[in-house]
Backbone as XML, in Angstrom:
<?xml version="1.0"?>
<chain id="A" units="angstrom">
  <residue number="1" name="UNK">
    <atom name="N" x="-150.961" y="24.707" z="71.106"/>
    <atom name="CA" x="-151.704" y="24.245" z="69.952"/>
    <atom name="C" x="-152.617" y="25.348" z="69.412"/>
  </residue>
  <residue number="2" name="UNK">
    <atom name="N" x="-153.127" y="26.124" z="70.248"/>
    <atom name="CA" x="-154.353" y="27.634" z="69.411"/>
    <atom name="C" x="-153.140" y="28.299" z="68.656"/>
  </residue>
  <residue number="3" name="UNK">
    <atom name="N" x="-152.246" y="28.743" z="69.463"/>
    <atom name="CA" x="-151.571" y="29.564" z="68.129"/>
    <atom name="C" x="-150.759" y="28.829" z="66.995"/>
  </residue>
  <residue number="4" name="UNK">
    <atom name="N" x="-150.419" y="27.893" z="67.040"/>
    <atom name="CA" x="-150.604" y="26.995" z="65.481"/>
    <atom name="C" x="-151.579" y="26.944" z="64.785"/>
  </residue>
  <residue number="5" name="UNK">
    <atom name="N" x="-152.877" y="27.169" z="65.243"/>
    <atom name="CA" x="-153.763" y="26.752" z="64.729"/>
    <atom name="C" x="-154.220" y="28.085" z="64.339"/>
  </residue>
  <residue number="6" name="UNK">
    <atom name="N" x="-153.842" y="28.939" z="64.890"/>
    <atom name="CA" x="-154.537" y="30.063" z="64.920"/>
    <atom name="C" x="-153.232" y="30.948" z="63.425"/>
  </residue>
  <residue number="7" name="UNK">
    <atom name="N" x="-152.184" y="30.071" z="63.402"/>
    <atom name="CA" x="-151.160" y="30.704" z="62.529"/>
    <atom name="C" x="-151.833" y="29.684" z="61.088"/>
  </residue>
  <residue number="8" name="UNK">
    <atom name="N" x="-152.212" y="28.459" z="61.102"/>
    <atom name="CA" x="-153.006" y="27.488" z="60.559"/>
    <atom name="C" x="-154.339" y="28.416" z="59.648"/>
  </residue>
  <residue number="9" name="UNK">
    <atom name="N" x="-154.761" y="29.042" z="60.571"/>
    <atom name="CA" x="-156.452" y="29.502" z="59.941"/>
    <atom name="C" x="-155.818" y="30.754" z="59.272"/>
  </residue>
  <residue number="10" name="UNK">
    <atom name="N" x="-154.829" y="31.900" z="59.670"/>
    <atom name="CA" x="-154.229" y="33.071" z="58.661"/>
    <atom name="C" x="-153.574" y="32.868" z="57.444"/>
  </residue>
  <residue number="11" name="UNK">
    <atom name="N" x="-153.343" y="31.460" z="57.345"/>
    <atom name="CA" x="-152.826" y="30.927" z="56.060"/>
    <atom name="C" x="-153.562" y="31.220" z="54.820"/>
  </residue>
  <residue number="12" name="UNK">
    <atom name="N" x="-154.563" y="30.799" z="55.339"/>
    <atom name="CA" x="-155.487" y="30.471" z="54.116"/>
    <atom name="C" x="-156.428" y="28.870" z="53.427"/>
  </residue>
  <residue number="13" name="UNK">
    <atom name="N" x="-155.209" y="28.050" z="54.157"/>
    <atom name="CA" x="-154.665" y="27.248" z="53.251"/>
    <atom name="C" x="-156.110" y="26.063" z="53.849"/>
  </residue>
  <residue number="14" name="UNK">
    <atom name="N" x="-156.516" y="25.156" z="53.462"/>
    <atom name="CA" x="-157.001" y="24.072" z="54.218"/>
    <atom name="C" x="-155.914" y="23.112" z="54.474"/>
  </residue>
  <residue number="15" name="UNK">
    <atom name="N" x="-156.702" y="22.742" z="55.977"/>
    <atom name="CA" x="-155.489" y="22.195" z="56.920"/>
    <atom name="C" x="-156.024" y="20.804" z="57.719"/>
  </residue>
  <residue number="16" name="UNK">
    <atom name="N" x="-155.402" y="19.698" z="57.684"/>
    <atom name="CA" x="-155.906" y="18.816" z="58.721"/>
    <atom name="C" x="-154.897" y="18.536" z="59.191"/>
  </residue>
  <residue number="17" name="UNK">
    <atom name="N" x="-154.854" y="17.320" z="60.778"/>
    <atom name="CA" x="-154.018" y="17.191" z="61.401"/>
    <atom name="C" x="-154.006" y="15.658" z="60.882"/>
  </residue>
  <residue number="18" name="UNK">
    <atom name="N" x="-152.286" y="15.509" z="60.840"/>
    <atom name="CA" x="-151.335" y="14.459" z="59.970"/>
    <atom name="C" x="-152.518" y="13.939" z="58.373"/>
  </residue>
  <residue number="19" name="UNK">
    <atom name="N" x="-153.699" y="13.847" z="58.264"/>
    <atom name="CA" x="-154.371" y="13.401" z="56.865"/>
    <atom name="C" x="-155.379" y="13.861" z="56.845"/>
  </residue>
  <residue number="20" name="UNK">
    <atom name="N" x="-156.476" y="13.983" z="56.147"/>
    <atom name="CA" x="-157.670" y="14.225" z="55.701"/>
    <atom name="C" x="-158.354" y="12.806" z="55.470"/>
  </residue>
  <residue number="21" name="UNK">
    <atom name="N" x="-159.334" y="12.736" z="56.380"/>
    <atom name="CA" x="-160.265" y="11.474" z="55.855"/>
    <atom name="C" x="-160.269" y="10.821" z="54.351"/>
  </residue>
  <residue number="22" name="UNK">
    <atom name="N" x="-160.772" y="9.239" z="54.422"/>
    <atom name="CA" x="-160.912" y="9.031" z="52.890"/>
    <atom name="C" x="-161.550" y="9.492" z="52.312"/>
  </residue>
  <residue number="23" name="UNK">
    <atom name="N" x="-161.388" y="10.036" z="50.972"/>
    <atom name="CA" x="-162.714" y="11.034" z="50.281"/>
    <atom name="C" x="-162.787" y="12.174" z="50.276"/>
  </residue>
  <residue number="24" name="UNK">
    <atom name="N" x="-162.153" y="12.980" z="51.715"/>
    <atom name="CA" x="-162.602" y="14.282" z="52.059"/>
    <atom name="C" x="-161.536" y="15.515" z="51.588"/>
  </residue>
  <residue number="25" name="UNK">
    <atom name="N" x="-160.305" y="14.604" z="51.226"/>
    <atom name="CA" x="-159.120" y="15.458" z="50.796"/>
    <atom name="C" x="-159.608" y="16.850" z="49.249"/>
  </residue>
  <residue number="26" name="UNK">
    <atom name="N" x="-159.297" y="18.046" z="50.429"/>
    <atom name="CA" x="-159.572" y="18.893" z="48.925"/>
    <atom name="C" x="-158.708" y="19.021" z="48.082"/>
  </residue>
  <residue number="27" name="UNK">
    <atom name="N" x="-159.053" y="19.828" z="46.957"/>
    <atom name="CA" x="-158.540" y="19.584" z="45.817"/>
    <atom name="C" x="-156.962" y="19.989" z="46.516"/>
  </residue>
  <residue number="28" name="UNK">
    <atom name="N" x="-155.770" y="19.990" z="45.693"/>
    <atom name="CA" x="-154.072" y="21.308" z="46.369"/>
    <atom name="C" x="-154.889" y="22.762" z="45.808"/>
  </residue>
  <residue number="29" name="UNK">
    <atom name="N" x="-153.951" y="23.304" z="46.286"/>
    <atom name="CA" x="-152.909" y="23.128" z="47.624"/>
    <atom name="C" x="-153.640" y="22.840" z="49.549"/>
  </residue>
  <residue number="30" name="UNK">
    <atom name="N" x="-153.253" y="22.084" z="49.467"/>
    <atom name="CA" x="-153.779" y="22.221" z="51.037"/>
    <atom name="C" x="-152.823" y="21.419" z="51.995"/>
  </residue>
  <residue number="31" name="UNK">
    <atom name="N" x="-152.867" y="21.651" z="53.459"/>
    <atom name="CA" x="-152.236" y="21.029" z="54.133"/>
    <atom name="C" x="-152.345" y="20.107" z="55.114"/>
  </residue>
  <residue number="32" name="UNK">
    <atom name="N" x="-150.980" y="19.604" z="55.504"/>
    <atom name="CA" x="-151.186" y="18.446" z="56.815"/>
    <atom name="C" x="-150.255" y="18.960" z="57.653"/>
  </residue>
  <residue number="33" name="UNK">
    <atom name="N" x="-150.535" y="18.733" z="59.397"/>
    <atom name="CA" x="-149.531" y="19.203" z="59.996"/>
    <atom name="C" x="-149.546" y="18.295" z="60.389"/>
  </residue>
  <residue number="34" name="UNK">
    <atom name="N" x="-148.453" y="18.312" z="61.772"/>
    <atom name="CA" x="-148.281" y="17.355" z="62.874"/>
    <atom name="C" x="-147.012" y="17.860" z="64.206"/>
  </residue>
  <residue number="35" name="UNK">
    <atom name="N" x="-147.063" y="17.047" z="65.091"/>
    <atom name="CA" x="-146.571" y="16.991" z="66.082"/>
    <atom name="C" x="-145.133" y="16.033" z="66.584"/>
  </residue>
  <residue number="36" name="UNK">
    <atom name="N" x="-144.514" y="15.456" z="64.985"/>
    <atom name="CA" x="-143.775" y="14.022" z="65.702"/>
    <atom name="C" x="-143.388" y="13.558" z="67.056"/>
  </residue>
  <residue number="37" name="UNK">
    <atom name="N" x="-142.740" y="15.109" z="67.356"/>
    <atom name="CA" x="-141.819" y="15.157" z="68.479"/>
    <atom name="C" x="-141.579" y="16.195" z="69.613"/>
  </residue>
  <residue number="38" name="UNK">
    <atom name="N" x="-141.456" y="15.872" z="70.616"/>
    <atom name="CA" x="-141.095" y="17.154" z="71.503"/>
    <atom name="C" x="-139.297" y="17.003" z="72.174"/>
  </residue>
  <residue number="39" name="UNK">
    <atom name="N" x="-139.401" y="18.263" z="72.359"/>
    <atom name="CA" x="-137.683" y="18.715" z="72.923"/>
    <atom name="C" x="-137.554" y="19.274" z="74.131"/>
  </residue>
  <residue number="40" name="UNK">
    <atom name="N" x="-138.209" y="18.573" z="75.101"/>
    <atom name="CA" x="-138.909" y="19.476" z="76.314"/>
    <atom name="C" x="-137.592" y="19.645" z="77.137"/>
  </residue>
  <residue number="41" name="UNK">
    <atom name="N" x="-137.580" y="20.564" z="78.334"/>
    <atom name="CA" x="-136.561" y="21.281" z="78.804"/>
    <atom name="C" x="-136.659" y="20.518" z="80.436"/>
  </residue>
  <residue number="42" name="UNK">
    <atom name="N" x="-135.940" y="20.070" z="80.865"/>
    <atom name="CA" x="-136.091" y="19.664" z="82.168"/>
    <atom name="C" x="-135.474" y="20.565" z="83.346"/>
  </residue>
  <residue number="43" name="UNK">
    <atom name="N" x="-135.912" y="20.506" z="84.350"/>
    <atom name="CA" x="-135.730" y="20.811" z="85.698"/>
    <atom name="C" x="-136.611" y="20.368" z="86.643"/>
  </residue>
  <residue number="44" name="UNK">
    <atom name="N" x="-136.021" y="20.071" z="88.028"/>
    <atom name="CA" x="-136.132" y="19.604" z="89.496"/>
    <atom name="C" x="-137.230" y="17.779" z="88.889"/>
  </residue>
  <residue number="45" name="UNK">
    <atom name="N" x="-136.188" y="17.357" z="87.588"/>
    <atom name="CA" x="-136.913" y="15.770" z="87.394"/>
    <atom name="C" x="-138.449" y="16.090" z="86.511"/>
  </residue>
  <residue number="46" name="UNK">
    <atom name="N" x="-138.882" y="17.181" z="85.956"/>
    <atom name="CA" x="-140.056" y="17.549" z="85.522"/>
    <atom name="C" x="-139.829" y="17.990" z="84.012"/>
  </residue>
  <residue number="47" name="UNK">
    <atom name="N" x="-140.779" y="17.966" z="83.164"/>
    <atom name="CA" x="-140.847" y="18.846" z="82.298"/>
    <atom name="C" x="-140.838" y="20.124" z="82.329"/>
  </residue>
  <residue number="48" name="UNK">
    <atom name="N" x="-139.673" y="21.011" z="82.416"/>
    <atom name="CA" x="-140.148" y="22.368" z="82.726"/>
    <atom name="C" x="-140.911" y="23.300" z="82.108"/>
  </residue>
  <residue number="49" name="UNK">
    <atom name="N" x="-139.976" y="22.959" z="80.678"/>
    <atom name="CA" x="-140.510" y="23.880" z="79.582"/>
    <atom name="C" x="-141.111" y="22.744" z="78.379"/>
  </residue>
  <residue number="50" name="UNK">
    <atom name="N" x="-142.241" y="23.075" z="78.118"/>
    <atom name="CA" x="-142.637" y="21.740" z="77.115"/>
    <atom name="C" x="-142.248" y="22.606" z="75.581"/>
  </residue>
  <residue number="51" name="UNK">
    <atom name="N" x="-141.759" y="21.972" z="74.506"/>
    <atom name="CA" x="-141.371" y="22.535" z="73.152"/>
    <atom name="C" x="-141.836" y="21.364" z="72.304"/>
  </residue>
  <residue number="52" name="UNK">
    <atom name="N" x="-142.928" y="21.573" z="71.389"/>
    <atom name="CA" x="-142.815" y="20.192" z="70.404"/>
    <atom name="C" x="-142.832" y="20.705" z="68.638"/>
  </residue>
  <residue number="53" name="UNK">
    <atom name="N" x="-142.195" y="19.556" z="68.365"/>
    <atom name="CA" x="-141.576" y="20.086" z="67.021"/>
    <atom name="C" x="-143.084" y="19.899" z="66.002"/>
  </residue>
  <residue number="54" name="UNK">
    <atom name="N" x="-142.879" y="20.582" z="65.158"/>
    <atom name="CA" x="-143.901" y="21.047" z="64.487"/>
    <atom name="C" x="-143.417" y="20.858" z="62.597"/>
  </residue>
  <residue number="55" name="UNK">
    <atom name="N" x="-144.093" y="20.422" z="62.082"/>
    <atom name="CA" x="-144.735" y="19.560" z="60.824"/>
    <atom name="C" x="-145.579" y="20.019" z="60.049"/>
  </residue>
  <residue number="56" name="UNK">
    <atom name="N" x="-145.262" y="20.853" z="59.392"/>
    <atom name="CA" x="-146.460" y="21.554" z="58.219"/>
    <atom name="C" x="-146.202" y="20.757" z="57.031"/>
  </residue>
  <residue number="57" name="UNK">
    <atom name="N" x="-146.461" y="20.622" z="56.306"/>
    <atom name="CA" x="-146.361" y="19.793" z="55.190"/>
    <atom name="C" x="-148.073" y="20.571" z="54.128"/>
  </residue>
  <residue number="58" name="UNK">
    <atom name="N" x="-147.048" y="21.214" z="53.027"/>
    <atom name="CA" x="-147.659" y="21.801" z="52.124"/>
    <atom name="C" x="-148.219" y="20.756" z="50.748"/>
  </residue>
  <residue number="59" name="UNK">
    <atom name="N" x="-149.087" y="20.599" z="50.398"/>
    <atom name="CA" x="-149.275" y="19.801" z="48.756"/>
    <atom name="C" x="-149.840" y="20.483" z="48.231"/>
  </residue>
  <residue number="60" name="UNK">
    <atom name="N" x="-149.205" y="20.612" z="47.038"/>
    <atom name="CA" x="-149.523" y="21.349" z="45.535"/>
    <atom name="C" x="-149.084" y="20.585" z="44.498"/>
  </residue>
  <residue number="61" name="UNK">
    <atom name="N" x="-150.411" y="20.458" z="43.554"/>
    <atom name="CA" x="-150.052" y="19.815" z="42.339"/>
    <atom name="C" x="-149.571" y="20.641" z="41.372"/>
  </residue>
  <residue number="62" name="UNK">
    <atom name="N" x="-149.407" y="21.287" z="41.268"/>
    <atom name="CA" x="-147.713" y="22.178" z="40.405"/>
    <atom name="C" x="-146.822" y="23.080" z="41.837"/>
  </residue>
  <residue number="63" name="UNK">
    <atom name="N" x="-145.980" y="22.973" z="40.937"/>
    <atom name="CA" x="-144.961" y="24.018" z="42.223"/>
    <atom name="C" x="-145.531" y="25.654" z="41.972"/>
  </residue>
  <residue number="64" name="UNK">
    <atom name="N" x="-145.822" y="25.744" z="43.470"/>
    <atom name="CA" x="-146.603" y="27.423" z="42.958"/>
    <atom name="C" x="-145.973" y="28.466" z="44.374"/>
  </residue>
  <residue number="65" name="UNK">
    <atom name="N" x="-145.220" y="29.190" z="43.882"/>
    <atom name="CA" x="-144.867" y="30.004" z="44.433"/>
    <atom name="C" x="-145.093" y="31.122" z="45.438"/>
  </residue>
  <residue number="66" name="UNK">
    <atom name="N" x="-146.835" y="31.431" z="44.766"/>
    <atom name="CA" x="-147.657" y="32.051" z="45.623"/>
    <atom name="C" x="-148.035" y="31.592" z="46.248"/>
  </residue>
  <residue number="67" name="UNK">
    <atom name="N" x="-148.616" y="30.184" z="46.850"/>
    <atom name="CA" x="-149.188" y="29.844" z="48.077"/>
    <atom name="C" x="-147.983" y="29.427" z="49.188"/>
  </residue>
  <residue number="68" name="UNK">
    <atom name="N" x="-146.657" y="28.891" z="48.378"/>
    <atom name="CA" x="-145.347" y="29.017" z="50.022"/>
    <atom name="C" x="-145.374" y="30.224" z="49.936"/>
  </residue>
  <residue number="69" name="UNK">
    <atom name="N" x="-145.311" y="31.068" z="49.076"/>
    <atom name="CA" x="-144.999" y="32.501" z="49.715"/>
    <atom name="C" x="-146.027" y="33.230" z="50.631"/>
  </residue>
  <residue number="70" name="UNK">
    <atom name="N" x="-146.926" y="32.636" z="50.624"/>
    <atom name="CA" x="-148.565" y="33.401" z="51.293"/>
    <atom name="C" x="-148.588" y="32.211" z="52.682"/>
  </residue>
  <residue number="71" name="UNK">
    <atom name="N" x="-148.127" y="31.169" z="52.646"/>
    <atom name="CA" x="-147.846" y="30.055" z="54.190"/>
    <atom name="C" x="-146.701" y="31.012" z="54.970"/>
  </residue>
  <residue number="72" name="UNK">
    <atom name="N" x="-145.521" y="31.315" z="54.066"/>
    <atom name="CA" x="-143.998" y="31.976" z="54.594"/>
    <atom name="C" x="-144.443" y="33.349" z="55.634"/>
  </residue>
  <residue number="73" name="UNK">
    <atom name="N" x="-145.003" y="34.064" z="54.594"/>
    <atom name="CA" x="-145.750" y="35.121" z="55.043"/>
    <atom name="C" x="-146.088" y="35.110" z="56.122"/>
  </residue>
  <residue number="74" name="UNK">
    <atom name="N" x="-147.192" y="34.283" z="56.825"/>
    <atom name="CA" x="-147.457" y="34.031" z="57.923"/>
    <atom name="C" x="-146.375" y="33.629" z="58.717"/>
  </residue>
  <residue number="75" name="UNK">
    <atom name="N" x="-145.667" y="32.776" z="58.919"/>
    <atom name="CA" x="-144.936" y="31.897" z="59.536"/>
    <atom name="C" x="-143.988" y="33.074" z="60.099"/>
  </residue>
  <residue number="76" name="UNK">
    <atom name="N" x="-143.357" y="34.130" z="59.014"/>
    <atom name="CA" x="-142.589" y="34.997" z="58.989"/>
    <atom name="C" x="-143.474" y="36.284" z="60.542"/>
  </residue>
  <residue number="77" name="UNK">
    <atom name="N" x="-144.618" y="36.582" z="59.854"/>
    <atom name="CA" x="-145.197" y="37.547" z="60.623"/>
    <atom name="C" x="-145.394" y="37.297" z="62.350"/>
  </residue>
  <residue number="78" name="UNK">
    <atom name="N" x="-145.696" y="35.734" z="62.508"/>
    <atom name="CA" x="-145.200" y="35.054" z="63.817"/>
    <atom name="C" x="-143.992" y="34.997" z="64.379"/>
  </residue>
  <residue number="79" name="UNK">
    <atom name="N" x="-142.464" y="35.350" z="63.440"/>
    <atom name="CA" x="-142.012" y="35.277" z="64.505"/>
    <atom name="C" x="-141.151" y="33.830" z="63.880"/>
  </residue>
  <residue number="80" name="UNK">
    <atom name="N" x="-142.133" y="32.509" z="63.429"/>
    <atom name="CA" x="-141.555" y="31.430" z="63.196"/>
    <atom name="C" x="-140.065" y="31.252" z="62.641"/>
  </residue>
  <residue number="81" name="UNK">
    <atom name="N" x="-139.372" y="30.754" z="63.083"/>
    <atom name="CA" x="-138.095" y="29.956" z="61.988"/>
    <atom name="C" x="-138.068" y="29.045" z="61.511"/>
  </residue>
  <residue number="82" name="UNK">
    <atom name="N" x="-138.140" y="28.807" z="60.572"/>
    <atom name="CA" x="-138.207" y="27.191" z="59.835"/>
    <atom name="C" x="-137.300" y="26.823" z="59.116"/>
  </residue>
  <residue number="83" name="UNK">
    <atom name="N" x="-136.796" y="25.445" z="59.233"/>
    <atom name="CA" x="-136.315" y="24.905" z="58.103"/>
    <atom name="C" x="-137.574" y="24.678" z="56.807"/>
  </residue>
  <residue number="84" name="UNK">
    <atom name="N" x="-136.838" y="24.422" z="55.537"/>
    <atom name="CA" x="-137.883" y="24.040" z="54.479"/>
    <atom name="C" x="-137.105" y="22.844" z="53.958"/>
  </residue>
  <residue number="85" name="UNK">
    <atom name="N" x="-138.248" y="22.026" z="53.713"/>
    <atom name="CA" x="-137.175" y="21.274" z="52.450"/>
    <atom name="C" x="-138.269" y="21.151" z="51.435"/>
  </residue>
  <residue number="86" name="UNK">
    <atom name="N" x="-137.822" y="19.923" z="50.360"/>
    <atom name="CA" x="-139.059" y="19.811" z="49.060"/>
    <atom name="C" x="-138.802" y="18.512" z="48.424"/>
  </residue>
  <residue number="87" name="UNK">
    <atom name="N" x="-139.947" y="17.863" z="48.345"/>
    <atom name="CA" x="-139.745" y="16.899" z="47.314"/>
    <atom name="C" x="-141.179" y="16.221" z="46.393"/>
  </residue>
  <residue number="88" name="UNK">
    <atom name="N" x="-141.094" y="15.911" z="45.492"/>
    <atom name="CA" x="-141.969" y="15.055" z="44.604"/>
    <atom name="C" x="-142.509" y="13.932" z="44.315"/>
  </residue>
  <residue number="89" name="UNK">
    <atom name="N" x="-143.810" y="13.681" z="44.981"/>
    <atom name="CA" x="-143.973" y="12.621" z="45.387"/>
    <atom name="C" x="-144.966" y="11.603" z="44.161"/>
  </residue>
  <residue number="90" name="UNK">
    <atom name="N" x="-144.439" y="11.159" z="43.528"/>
    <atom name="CA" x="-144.981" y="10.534" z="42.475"/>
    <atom name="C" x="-146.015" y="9.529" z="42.341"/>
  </residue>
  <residue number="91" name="UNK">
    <atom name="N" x="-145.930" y="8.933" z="43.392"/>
    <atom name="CA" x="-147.352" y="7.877" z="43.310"/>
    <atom name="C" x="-148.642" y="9.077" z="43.363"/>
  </residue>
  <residue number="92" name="UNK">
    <atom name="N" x="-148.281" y="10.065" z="43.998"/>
    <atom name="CA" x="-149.876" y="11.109" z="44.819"/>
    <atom name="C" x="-149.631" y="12.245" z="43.208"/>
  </residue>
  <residue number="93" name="UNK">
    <atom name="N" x="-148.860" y="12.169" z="42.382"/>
    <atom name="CA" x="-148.458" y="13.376" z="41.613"/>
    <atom name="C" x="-148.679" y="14.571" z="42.721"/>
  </residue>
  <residue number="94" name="UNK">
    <atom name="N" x="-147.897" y="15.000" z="43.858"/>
    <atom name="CA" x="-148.161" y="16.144" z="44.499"/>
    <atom name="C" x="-146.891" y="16.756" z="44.519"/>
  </residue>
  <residue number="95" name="UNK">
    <atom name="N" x="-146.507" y="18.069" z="45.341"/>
    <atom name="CA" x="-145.480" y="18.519" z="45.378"/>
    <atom name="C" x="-145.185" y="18.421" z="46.969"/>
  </residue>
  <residue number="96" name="UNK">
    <atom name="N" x="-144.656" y="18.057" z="47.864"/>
    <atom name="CA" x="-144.800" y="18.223" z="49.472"/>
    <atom name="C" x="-143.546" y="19.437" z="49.891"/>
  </residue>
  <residue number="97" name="UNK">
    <atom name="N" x="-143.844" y="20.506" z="50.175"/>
    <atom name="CA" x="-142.985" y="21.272" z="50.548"/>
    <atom name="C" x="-143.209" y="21.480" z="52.237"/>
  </residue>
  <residue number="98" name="UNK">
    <atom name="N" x="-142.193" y="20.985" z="52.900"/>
    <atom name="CA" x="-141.939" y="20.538" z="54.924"/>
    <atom name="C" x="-141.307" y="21.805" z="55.254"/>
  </residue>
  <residue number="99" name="UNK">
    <atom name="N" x="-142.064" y="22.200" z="56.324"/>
    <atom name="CA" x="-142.064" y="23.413" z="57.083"/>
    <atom name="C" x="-141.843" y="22.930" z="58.360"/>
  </residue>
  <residue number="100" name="UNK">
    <atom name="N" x="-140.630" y="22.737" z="58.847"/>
    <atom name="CA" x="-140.241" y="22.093" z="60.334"/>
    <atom name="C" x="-139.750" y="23.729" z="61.230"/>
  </residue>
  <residue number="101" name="UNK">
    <atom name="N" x="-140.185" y="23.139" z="62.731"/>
    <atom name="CA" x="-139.699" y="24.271" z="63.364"/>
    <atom name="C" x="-140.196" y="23.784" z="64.555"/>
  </residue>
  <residue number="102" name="UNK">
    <atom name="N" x="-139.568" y="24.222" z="65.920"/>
    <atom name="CA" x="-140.399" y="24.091" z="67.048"/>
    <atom name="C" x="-141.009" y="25.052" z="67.865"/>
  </residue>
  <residue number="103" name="UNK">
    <atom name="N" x="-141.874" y="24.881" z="68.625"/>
    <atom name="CA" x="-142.907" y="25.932" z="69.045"/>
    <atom name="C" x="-143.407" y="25.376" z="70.561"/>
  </residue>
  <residue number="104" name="UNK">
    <atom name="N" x="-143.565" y="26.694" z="71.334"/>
    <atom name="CA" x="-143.843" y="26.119" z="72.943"/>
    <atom name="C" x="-145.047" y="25.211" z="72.985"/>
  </residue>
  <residue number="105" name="UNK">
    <atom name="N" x="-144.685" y="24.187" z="73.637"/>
    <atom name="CA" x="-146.257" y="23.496" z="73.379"/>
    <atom name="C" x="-147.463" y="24.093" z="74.513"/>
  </residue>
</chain>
């Protein structure tokens, strides 16, 4: 979790984990991460190797190029692989661009 977090704070970006309190949400672009899931590695009946999948989730109220490219940046300089995907979420007018990947927990 520090070096997510620590890949989290080189972003730039403001970041909470899965939401931002009521009220407290800043203006976009900013982000939410999370944890859904882990893919942990077994041996001798144990968790050997713990891996949990990882959840960035970008919002921007226009599509802006420079701030995925300045999140990528980072993600890239770590090392990260990610899938991306994108979609438009109309009740929030936001843009959510998902940064999935897994990482040692």
């Amino acid at each position: 979790m520090d070096k997510l977090l620590e890949i989290l704070g080189k972003a730039g970006i403001p970041y909470a984990y899965d939401h931002f309190a009521e009220g407290e949400s800043p203006d976009p672009p900013f982000i939410c991460y999370l944890l859904p899931n882990s893919d942990n590695f077994s041996a001798d009946g144990k968790a050997y190797y713990k891996i949990n999948e990882v959840h960035i989730e970008l919002y921007t109220d226009i599509k802006d190029l420079s701030v995925e490219g300045q999140l990528e940046a980072v993600l890239d300089e770590y090392g990260i692989f990610y899938d991306r995907s994108e979609v438009w979420i109309e009740s929030e007018k936001l843009y959510e661009v998902l940064y999935s990947f897994e990482m040692e927990a």
